[in-house]
PQR file of N, CA, C, O and H, with PARSE charges and radii, in Angstrom:
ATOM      1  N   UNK A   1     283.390 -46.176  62.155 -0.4000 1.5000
ATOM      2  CA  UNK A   1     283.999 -45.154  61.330 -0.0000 2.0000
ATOM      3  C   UNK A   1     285.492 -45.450  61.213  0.5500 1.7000
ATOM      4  O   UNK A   1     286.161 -45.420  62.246 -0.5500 1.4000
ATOM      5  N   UNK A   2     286.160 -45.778  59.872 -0.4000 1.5000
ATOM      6  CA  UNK A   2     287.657 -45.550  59.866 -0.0000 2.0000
ATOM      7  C   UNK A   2     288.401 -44.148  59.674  0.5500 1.7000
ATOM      8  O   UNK A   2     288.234 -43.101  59.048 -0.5500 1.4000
ATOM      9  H   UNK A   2     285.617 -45.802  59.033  0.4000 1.0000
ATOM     10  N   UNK A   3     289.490 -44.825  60.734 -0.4000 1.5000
ATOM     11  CA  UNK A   3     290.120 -43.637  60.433 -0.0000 2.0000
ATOM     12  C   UNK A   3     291.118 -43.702  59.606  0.5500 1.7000
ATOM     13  O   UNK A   3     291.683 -44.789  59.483 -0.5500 1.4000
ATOM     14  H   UNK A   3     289.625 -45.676  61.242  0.4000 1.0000
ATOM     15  N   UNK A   4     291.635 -42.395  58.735 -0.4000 1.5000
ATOM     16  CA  UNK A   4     292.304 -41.724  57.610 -0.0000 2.0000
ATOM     17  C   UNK A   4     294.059 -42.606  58.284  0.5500 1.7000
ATOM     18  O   UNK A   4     294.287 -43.094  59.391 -0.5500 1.4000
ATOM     19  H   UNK A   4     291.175 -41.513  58.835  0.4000 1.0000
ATOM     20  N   UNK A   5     294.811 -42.507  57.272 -0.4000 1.5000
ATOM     21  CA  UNK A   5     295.769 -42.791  57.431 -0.0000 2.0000
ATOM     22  C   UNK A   5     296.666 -41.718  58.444  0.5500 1.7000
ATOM     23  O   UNK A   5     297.759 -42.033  58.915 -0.5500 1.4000
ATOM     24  H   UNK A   5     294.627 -42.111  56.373  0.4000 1.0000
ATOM     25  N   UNK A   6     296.033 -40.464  58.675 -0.4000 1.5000
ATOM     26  CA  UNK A   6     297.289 -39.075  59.328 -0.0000 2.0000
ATOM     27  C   UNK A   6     296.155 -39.477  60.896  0.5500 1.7000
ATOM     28  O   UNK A   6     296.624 -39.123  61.978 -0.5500 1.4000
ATOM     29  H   UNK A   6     295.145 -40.207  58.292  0.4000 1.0000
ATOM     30  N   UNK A   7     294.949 -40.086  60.903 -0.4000 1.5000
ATOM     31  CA  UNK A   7     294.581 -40.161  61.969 -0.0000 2.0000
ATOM     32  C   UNK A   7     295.415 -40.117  63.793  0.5500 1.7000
ATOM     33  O   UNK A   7     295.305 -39.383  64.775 -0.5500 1.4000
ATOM     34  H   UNK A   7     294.568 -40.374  60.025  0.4000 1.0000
ATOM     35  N   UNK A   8     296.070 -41.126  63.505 -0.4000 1.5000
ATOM     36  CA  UNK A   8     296.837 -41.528  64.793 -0.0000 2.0000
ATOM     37  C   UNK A   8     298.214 -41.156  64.888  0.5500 1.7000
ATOM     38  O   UNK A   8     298.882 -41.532  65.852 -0.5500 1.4000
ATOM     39  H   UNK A   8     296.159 -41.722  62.707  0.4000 1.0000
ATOM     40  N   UNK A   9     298.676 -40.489  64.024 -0.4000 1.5000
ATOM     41  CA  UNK A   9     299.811 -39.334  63.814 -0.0000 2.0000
ATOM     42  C   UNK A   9     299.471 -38.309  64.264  0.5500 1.7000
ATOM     43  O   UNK A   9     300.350 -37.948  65.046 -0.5500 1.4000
ATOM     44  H   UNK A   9     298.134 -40.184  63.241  0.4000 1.0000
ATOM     45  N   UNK A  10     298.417 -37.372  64.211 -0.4000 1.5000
ATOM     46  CA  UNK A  10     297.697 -36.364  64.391 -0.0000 2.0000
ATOM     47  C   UNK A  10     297.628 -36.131  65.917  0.5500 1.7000
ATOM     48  O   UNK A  10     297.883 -35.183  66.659 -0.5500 1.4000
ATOM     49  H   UNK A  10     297.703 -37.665  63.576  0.4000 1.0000
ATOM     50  N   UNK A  11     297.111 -37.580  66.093 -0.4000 1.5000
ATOM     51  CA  UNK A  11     296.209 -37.670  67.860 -0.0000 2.0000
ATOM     52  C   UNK A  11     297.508 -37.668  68.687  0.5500 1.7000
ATOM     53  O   UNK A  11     297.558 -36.935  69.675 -0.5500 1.4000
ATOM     54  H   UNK A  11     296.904 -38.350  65.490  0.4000 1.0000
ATOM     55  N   UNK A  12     298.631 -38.485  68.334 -0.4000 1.5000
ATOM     56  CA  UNK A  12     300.095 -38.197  69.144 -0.0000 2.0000
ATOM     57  C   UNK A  12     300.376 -37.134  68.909  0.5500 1.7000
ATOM     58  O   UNK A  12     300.635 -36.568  69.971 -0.5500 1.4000
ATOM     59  H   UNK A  12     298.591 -39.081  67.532  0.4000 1.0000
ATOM     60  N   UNK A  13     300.475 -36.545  68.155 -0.4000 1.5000
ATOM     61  CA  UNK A  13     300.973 -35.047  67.795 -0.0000 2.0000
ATOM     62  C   UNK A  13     300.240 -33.906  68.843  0.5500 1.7000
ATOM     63  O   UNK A  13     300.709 -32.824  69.196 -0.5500 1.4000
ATOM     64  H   UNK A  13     300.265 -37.005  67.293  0.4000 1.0000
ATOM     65  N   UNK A  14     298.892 -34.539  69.229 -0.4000 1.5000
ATOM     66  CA  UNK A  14     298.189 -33.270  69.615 -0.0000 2.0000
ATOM     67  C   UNK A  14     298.302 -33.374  71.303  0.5500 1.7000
ATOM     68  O   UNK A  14     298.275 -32.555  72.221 -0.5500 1.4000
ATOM     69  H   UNK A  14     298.512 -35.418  68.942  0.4000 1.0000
ATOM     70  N   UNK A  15     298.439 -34.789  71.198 -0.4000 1.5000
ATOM     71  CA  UNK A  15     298.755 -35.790  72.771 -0.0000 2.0000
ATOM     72  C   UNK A  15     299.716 -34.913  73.383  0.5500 1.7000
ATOM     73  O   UNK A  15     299.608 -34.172  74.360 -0.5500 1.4000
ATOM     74  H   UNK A  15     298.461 -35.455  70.453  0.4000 1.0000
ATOM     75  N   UNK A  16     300.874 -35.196  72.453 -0.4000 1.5000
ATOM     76  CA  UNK A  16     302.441 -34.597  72.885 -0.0000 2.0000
ATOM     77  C   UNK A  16     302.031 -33.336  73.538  0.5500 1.7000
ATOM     78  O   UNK A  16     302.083 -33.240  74.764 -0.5500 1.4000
ATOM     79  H   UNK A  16     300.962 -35.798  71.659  0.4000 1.0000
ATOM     80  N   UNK A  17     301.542 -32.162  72.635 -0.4000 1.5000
ATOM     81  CA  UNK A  17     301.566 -31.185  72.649 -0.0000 2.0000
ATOM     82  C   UNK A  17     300.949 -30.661  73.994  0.5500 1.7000
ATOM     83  O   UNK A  17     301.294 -29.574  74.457 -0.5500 1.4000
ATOM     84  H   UNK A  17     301.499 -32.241  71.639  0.4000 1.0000
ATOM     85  N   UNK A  18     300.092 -31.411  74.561 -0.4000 1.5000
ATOM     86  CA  UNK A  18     299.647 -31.630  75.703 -0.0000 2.0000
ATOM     87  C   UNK A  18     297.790 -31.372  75.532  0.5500 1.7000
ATOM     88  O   UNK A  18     296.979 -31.075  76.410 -0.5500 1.4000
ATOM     89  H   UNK A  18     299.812 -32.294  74.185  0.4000 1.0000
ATOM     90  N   UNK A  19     297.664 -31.520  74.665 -0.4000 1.5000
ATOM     91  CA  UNK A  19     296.573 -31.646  74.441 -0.0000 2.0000
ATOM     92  C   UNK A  19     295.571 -32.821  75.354  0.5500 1.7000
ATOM     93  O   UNK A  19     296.271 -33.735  75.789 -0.5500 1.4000
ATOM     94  H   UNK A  19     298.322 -31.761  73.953  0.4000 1.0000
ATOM     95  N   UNK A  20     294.171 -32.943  75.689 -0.4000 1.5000
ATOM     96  CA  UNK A  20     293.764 -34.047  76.007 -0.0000 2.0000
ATOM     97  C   UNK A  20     292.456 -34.542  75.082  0.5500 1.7000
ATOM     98  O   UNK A  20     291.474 -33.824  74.896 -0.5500 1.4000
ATOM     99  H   UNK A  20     293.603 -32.200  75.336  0.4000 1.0000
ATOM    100  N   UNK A  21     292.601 -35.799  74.573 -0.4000 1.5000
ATOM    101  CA  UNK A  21     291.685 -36.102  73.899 -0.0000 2.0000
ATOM    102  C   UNK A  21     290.715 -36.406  74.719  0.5500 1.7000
ATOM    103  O   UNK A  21     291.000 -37.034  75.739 -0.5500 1.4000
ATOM    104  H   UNK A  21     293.399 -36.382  74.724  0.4000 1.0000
ATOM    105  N   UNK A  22     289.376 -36.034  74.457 -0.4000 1.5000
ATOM    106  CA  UNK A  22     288.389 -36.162  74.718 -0.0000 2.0000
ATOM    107  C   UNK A  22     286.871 -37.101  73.976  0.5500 1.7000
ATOM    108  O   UNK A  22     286.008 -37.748  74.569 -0.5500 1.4000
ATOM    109  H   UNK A  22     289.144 -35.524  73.629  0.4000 1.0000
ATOM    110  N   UNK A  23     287.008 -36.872  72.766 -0.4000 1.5000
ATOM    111  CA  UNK A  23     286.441 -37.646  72.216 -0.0000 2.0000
ATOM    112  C   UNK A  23     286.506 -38.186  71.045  0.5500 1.7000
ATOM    113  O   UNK A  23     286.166 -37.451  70.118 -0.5500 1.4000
ATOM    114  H   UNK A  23     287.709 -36.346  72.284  0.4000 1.0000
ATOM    115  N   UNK A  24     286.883 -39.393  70.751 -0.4000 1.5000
ATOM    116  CA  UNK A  24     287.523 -39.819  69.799 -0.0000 2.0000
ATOM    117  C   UNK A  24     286.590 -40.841  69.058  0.5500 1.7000
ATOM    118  O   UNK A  24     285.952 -41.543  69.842 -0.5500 1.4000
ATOM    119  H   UNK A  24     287.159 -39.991  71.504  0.4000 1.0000
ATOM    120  N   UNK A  25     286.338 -41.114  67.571 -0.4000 1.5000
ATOM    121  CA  UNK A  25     286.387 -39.481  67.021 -0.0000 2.0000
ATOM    122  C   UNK A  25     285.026 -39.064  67.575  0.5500 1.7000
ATOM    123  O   UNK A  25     284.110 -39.701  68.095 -0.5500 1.4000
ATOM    124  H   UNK A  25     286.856 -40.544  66.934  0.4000 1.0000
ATOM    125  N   UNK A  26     285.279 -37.289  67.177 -0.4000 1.5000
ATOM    126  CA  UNK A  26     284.488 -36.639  67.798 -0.0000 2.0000
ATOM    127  C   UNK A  26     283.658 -36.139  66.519  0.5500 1.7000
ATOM    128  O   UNK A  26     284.273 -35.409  65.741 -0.5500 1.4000
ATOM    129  H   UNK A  26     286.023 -36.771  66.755  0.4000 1.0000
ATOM    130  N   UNK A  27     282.471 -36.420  66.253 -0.4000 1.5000
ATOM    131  CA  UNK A  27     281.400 -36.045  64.960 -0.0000 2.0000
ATOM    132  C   UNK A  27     280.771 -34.623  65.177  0.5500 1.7000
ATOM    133  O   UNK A  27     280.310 -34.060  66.169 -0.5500 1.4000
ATOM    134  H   UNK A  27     281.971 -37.013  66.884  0.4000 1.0000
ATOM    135  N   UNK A  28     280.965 -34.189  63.596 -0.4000 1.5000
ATOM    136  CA  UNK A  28     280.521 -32.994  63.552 -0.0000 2.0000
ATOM    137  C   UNK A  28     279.432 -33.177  62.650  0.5500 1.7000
ATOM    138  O   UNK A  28     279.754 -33.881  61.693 -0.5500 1.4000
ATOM    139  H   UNK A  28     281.340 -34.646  62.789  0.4000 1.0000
ATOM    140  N   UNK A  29     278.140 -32.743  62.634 -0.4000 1.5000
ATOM    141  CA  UNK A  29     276.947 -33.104  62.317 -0.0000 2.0000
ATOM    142  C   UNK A  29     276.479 -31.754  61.463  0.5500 1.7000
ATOM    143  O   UNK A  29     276.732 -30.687  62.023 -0.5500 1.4000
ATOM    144  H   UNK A  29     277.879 -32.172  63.412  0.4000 1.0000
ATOM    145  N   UNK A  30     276.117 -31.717  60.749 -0.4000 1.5000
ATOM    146  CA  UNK A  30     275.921 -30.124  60.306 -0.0000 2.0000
ATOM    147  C   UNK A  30     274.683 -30.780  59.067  0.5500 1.7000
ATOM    148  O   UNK A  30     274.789 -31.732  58.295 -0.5500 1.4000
ATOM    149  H   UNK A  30     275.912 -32.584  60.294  0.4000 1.0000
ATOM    150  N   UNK A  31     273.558 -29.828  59.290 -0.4000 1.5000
ATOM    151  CA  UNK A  31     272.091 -30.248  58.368 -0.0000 2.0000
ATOM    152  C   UNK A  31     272.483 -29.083  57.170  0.5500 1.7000
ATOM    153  O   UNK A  31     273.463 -28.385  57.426 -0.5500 1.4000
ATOM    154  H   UNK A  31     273.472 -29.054  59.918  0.4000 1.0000
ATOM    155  N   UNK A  32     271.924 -28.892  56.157 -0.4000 1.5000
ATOM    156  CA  UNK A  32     271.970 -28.880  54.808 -0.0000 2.0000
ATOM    157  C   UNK A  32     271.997 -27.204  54.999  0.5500 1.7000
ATOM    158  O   UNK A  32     272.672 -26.564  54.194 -0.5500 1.4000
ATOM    159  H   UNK A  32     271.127 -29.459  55.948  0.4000 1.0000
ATOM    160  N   UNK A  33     271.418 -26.640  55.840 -0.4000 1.5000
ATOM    161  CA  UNK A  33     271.252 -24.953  55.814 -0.0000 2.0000
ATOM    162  C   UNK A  33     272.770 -25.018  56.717  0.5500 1.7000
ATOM    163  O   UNK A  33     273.544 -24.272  56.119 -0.5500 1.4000
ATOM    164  H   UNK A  33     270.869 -27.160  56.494  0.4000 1.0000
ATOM    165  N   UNK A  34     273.111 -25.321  57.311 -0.4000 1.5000
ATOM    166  CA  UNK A  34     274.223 -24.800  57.769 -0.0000 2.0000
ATOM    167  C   UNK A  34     275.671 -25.198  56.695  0.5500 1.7000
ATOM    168  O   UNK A  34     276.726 -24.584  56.855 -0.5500 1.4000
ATOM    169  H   UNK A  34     272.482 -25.928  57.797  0.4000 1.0000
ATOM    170  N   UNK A  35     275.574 -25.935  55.971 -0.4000 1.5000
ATOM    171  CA  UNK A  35     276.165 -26.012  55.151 -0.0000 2.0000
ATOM    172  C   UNK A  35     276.105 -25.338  54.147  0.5500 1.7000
ATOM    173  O   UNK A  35     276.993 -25.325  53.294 -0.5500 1.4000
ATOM    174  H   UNK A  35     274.717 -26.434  55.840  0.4000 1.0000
ATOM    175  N   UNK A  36     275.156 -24.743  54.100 -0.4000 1.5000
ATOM    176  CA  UNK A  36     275.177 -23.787  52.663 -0.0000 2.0000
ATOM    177  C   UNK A  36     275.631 -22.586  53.350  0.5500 1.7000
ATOM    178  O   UNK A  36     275.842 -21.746  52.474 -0.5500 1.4000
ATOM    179  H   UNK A  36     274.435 -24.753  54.792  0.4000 1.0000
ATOM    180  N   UNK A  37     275.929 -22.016  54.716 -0.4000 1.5000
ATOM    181  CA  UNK A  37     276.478 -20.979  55.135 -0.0000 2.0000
ATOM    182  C   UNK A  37     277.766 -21.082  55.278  0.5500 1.7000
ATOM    183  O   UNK A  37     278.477 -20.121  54.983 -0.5500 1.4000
ATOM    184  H   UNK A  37     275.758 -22.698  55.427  0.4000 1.0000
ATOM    185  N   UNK A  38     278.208 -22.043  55.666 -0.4000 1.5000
ATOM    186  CA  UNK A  38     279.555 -22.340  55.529 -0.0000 2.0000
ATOM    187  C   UNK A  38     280.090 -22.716  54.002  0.5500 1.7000
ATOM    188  O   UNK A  38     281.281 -23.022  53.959 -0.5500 1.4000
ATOM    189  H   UNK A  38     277.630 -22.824  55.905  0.4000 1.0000
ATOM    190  N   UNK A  39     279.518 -22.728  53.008 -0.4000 1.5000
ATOM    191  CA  UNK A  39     280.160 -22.846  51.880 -0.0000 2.0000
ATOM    192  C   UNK A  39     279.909 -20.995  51.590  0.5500 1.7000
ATOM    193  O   UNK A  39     280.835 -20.375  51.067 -0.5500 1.4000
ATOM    194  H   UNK A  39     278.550 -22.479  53.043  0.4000 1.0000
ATOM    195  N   UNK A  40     279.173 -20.579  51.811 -0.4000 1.5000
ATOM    196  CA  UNK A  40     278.883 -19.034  51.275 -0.0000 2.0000
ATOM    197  C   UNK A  40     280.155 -18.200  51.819  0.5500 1.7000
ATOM    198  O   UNK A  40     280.953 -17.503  51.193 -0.5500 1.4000
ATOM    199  H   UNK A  40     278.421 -21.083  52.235  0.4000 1.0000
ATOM    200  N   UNK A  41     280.062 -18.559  53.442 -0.4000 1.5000
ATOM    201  CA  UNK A  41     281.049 -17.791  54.039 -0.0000 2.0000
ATOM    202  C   UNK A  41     282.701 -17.881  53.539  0.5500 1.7000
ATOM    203  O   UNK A  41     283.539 -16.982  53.464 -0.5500 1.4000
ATOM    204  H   UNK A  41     279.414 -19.126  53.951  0.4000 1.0000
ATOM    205  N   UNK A  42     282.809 -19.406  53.220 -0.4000 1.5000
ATOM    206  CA  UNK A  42     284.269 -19.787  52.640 -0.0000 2.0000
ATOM    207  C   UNK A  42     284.355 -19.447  51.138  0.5500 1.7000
ATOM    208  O   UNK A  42     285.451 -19.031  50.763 -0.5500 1.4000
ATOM    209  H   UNK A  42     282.128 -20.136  53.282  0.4000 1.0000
ATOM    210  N   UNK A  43     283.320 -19.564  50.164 -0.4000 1.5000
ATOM    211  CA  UNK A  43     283.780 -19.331  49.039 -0.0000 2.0000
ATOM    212  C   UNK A  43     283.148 -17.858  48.565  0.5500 1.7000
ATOM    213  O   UNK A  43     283.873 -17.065  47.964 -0.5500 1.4000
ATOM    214  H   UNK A  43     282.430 -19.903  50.469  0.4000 1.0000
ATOM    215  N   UNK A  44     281.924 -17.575  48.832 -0.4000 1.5000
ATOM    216  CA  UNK A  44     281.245 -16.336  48.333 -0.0000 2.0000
ATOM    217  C   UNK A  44     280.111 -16.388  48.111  0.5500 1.7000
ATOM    218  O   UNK A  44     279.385 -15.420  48.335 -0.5500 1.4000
ATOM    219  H   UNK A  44     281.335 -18.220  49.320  0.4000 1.0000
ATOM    220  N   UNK A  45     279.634 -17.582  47.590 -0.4000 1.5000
ATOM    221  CA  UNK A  45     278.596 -18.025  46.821 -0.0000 2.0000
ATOM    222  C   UNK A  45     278.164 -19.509  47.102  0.5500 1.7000
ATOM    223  O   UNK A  45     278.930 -20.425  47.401 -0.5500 1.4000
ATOM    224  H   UNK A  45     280.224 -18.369  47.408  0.4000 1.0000
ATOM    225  N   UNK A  46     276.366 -19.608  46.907 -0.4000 1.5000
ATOM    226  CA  UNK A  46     276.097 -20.818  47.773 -0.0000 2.0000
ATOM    227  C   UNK A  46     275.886 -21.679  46.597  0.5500 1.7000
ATOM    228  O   UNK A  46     274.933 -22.459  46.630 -0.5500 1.4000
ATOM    229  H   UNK A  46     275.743 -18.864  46.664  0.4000 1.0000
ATOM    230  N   UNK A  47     276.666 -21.640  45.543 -0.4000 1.5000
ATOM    231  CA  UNK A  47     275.955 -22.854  44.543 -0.0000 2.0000
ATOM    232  C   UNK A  47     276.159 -24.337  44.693  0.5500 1.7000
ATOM    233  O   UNK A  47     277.103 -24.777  45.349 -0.5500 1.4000
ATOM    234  H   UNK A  47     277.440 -21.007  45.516  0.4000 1.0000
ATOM    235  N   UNK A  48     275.415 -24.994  44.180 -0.4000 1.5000
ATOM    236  CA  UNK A  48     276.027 -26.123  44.348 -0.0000 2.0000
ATOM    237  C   UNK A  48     276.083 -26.925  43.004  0.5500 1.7000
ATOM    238  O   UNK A  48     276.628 -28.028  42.964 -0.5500 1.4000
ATOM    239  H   UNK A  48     274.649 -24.637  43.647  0.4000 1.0000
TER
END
């Protein structure tokens, strides 16, 4: 997986802050019904 250009800006940023990384990167997996709740909940409506 590549990472984004703000990637390793981000991870010092969060480092500093005293953050501890744990898993890098860390995947968020989400199947097709949970995505349609999270688009409902953020926009209103589940269309696609």
């Amino acid at each position: 997986m590549a990472h984004d250009f703000f990637h390793h800006i981000v991870k010092a940023a969060l480092e500093k802050d005293g953050w501890e990384i744990t898993h890098d990167p860390y995947e968020l997996r989400l199947d097709n019904e949970e995505n349609k709740a999270l688009r409902k909940n953020n926009t209103g409506n589940t269309s696609e």
